[in-house]
C-alpha positions as CSV (number, residue, x, y, z in Angstrom):
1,X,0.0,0.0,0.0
2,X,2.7,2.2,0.8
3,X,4.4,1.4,-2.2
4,X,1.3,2.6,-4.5
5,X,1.1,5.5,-2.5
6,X,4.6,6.5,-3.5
7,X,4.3,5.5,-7.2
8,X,0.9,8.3,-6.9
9,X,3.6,11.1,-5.5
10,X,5.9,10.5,-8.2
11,X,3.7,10.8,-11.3
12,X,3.2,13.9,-12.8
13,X,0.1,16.5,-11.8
14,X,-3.1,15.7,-13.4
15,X,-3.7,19.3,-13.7
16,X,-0.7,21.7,-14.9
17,X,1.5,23.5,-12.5
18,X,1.6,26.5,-15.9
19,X,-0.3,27.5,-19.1
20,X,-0.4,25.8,-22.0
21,X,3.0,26.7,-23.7
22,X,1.9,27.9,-27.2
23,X,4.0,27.8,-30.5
24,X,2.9,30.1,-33.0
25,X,2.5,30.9,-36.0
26,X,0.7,27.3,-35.7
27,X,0.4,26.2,-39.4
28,X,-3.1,23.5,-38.6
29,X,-5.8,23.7,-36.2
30,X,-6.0,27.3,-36.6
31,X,-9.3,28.5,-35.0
32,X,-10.5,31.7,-35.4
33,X,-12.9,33.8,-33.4
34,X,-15.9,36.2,-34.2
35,X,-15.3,39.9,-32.2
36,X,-18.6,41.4,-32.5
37,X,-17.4,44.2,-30.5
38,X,-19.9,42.7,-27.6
39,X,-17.9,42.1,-24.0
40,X,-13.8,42.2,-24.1
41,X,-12.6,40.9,-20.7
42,X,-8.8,40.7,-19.9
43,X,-8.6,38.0,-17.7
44,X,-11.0,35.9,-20.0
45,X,-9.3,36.6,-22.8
46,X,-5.3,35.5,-21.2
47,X,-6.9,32.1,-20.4
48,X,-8.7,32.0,-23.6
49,X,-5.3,33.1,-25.8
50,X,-3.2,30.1,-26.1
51,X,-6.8,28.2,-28.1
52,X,-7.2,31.3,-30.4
53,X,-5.1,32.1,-33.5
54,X,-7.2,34.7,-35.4
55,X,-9.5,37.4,-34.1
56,X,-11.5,38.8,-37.3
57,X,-13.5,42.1,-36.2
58,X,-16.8,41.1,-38.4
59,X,-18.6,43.1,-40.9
60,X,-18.0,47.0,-41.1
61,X,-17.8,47.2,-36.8
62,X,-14.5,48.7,-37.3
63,X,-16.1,51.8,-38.8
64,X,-18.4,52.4,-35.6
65,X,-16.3,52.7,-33.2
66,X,-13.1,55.8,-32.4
67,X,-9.9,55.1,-34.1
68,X,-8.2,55.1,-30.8
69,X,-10.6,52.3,-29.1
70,X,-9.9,50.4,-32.0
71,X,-6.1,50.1,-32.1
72,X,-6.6,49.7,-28.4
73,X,-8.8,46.4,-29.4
74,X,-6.2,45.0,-31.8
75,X,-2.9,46.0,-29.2
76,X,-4.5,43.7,-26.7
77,X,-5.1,41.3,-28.9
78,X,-1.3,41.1,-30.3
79,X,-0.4,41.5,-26.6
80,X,-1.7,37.9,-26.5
81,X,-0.1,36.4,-29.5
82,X,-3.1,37.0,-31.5
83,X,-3.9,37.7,-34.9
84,X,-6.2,40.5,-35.9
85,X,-8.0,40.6,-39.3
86,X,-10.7,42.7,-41.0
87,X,-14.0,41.0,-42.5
88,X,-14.6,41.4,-46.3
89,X,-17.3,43.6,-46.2
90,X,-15.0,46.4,-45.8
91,X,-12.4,45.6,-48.7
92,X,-15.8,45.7,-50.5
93,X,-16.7,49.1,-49.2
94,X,-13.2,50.6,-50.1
95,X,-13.5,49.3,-53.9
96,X,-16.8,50.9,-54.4
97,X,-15.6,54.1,-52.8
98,X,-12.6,53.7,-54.8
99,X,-10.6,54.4,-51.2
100,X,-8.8,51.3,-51.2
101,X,-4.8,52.5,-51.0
102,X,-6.0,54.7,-48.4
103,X,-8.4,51.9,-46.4
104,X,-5.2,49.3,-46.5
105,X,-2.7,51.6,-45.6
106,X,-4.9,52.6,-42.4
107,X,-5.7,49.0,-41.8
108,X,-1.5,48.7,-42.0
109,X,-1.2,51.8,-39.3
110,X,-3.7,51.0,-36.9
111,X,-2.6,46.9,-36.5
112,X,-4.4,45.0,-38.6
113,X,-2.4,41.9,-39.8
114,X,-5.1,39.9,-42.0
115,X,-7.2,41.2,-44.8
116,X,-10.2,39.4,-45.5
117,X,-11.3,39.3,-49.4
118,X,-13.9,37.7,-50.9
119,X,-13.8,35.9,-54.1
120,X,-17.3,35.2,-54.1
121,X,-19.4,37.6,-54.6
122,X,-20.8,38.5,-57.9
123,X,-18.9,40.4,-60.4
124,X,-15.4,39.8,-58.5
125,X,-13.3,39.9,-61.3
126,X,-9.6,38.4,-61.2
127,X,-8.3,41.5,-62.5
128,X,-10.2,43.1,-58.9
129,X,-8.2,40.2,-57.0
130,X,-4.8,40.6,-58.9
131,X,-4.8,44.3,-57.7
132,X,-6.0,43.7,-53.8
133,X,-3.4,40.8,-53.7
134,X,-0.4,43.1,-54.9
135,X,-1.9,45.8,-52.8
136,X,-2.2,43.6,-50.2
137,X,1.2,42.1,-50.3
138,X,3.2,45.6,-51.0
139,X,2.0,46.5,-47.6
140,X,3.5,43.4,-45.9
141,X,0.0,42.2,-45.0
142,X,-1.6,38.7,-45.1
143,X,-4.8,38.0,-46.9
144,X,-7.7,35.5,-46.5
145,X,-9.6,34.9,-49.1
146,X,-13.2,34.2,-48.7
147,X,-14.9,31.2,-50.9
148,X,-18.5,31.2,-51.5
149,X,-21.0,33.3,-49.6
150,X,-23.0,33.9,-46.4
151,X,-26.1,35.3,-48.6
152,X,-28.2,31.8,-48.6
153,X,-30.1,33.1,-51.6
154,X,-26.6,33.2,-53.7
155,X,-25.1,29.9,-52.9
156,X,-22.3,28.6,-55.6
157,X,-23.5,24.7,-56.9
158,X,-20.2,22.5,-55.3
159,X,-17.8,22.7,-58.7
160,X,-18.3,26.1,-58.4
161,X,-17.0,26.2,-54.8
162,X,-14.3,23.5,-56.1
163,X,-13.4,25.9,-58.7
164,X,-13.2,29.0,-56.2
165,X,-10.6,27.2,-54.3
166,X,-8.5,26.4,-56.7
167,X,-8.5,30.2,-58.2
168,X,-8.3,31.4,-54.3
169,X,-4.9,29.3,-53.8
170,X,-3.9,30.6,-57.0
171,X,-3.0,34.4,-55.9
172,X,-1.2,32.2,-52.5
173,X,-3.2,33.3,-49.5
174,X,-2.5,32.7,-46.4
175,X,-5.6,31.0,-45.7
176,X,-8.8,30.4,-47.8
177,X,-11.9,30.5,-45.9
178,X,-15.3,28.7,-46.9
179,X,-17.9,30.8,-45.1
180,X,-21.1,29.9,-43.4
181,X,-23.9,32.2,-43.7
182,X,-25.4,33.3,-40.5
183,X,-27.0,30.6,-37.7
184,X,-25.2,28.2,-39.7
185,X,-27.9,27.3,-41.8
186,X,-28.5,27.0,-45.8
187,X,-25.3,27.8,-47.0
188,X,-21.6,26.6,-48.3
189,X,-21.1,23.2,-46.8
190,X,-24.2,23.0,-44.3
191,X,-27.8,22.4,-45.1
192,X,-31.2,23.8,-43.7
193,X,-30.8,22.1,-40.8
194,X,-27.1,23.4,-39.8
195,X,-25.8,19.7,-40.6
196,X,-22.9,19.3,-42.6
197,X,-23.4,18.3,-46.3
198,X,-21.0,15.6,-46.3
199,X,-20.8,14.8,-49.6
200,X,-19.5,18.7,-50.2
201,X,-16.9,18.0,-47.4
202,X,-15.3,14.9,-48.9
203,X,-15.8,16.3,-52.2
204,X,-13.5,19.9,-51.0
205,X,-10.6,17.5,-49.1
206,X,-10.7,14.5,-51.5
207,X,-6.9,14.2,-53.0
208,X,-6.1,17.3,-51.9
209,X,-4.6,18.8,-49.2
210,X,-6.9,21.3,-46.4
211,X,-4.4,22.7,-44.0
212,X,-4.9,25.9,-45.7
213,X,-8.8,25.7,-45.4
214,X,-10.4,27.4,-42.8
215,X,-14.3,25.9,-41.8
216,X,-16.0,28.6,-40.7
217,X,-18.6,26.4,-37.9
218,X,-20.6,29.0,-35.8
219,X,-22.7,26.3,-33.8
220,X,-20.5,24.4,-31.5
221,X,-22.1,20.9,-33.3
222,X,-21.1,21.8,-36.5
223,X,-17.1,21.9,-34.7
224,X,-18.0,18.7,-33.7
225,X,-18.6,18.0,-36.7
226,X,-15.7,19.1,-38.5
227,X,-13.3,17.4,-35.8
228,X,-14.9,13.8,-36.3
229,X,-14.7,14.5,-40.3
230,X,-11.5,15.8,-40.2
231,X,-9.5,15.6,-36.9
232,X,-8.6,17.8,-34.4
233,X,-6.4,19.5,-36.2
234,X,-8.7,21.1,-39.1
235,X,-9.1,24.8,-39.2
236,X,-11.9,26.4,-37.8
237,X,-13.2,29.8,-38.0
238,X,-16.2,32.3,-37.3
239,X,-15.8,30.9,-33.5
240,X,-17.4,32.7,-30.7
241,X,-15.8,33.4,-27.7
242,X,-17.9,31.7,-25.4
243,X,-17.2,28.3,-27.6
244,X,-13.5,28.5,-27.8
245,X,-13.0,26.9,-24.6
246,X,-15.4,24.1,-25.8
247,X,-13.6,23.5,-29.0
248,X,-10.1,23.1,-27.6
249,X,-11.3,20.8,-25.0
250,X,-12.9,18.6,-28.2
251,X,-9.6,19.2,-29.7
252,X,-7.7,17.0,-26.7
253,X,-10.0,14.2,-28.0
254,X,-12.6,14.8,-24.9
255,X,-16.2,13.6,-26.3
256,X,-18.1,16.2,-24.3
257,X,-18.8,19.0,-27.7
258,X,-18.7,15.8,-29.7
259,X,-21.6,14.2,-27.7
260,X,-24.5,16.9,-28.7
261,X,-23.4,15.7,-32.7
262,X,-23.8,11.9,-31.6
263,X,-27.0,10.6,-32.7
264,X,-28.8,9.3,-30.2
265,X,-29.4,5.5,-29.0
266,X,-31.3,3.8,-31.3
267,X,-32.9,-0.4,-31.5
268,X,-31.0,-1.8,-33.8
269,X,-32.6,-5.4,-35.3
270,X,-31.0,-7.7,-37.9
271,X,-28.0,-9.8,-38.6
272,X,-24.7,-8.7,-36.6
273,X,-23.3,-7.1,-40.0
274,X,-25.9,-5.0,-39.8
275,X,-25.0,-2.9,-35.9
276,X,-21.8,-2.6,-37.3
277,X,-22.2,-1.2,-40.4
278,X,-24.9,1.0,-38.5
279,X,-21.8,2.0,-36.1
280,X,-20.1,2.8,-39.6
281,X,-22.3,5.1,-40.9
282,X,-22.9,6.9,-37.5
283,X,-19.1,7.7,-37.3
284,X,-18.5,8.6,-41.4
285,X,-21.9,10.4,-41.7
286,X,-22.4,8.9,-45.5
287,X,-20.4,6.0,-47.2
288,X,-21.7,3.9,-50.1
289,X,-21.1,0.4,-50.5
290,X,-17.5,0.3,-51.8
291,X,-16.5,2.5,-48.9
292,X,-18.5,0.1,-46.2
293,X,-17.0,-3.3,-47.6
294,X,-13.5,-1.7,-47.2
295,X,-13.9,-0.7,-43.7
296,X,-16.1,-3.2,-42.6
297,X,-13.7,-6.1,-44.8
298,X,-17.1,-8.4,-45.0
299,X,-18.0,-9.6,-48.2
300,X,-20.3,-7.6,-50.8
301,X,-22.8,-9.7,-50.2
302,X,-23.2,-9.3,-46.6
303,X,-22.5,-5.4,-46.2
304,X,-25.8,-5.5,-49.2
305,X,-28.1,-8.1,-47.4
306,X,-26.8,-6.2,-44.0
307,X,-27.9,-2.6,-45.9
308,X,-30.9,-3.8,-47.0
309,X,-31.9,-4.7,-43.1
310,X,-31.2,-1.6,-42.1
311,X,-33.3,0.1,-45.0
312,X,-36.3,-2.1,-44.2
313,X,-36.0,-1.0,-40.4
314,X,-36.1,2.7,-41.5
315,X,-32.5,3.2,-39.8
316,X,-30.5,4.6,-43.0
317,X,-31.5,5.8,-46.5
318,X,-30.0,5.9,-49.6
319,X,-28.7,9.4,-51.6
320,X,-27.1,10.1,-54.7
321,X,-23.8,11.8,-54.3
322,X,-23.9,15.3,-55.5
323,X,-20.7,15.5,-57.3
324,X,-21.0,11.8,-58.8
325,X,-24.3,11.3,-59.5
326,X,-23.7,7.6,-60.5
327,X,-22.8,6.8,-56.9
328,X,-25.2,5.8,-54.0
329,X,-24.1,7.1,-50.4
330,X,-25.9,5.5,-47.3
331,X,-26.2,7.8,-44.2
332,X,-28.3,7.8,-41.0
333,X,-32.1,8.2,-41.7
């Protein structure tokens, strides 16, 4: 007894003696936060500092509020190792006021790091992005460039999307960001119902590399999402404050902000083949039948008959995949 009670003294604390030691510039799981210029608490925001990469001041805020309280914002936020960028909307506002030397160089003086432009919107021209990139980049500034839109009613169809990233990565951003229209819902990669549009996803990542993606996930189950799609160390962005701590516990590989995306408990009937290919589909969101005999290793055959149990039991349905329309996925009914 004694002897297990010295082997307890001598491990190490389960809590840490100091903060998390951060290396930065980290190059994956970046995670960006939302300032909507609502509550700015020191002490929250030192514990909060060594989870947050990016702070992007949305919309035009930085137009409503004194030049001086401004570069106070950004200054506490570099005193924290933090990034500060500006939202799209005012790139946007400089071009049509034909005030953008003038709008970047002030972005440059008052602390600004990141300029957010996006490629998405109607009429963006790549002669428009070719001048804000060497604008841009003459100032010793970074860019994101924005993918996509957050207007629902102007959503690009998924080669379009495809075809923005690949023009995006062209002009060598630092990141490019996929945006998700407000509440999450109807737009880019997530439906009506703030789920993810897996077949988008897998489509966006497939043979290619996503370190310089950046997700934005508003809702705290769409992370959840994102991190059992991709892994805890995908980029995500439009984060609020109040969720950061939430999302770097998730990214330790704790369950409790992947729980809420966990479907619940359901009766499963049939043949054993058929709870595990049920436990399949519940982890991979959507797979069709090449992908389940593969992970499952059980014979065509089975993984059909197994399928077909689960059908008749109202437990998955079939879809056709978006950007193969030969291809049937199964997902979770």
């Amino acid at each position: 007894m004694e002897a297990a009670a010295g082997r307890s003294r001598n491990r190490a604390p389960f809590f840490p003696a100091d903060a998390v030691r951060v290396v930065r510039p980290r190059t994956r799981g970046i995670t960006e936060i939302l300032d909507r210029l609502s509550g700015f608490h020191p002490e929250e925001l030192a514990n909060l500092a060594p989870y947050i990469d990016i702070a992007r001041i949305g919309w035009g805020l930085p137009l409503l509020v004194a030049r001086d309280r401004l570069k106070d914002r950004i200054r506490r936020y570099h005193d924290s190792g933090i990034d500060v960028s500006t939202s799209s909307e005012l790139v946007e506002y400089a071009a049509v006021q034909d005030r953008m030397p003038q709008f970047l160089d002030e972005a440059r003086g008052l602390g600004f790091d990141l300029i957010e432009v996006s490629a998405g919107q109607p009429g963006v021209s790549d002669a428009h992005l070719e001048r804000v990139s060497r604008a841009v980049n003459s100032r010793s500034l970074g860019m994101v460039i924005e993918v996509g839109g957050r207007d629902p009613s102007q959503q690009l169809s998924l080669q379009e999307l495809i075809s923005q990233i690949g023009r995006a990565r062209s002009y060598a951003p630092r990141r490019v960001s996929l945006p998700a229209p407000e509440g999450g819902r109807a737009g880019g990669i997530y439906d009506a119902d703030t789920g993810i549009k897996y077949d988008w996803l897998r489509a966006i990542v497939n043979d290619r590399p996503h370190d310089d993606l950046l997700f934005e996930a508003p809702l705290e189950v769409q992370q959840a999402y994102l991190l059992r799609e991709l892994g805890q160390d995908v980029n995500i962005g439009g984060v609020a404050i109040s969720s950061v701590a939430q999302l770097a516990t998730a990214r330790l590989g704790l369950a409790a902000s992947t729980a809420a995306a966990a479907p619940k408990g359901k009766e499963i009937g049939g043949p054993p083949a058929a709870k595990f290919l049920f436990y399949l589909l519940e982890r991979h969101r959507g797979l069709d039948q090449g992908q389940l005999v593969r992970l499952s290793r059980l014979p065509r055959r089975t993984v059909q008959s197994a399928l077909e149990s689960l059908r008749k039991q109202g437990l998955v349905k079939e879809a056709i995949v978006l950007h193969d329309s030969r291809r049937r996925e199964y997902r979770i009914a």
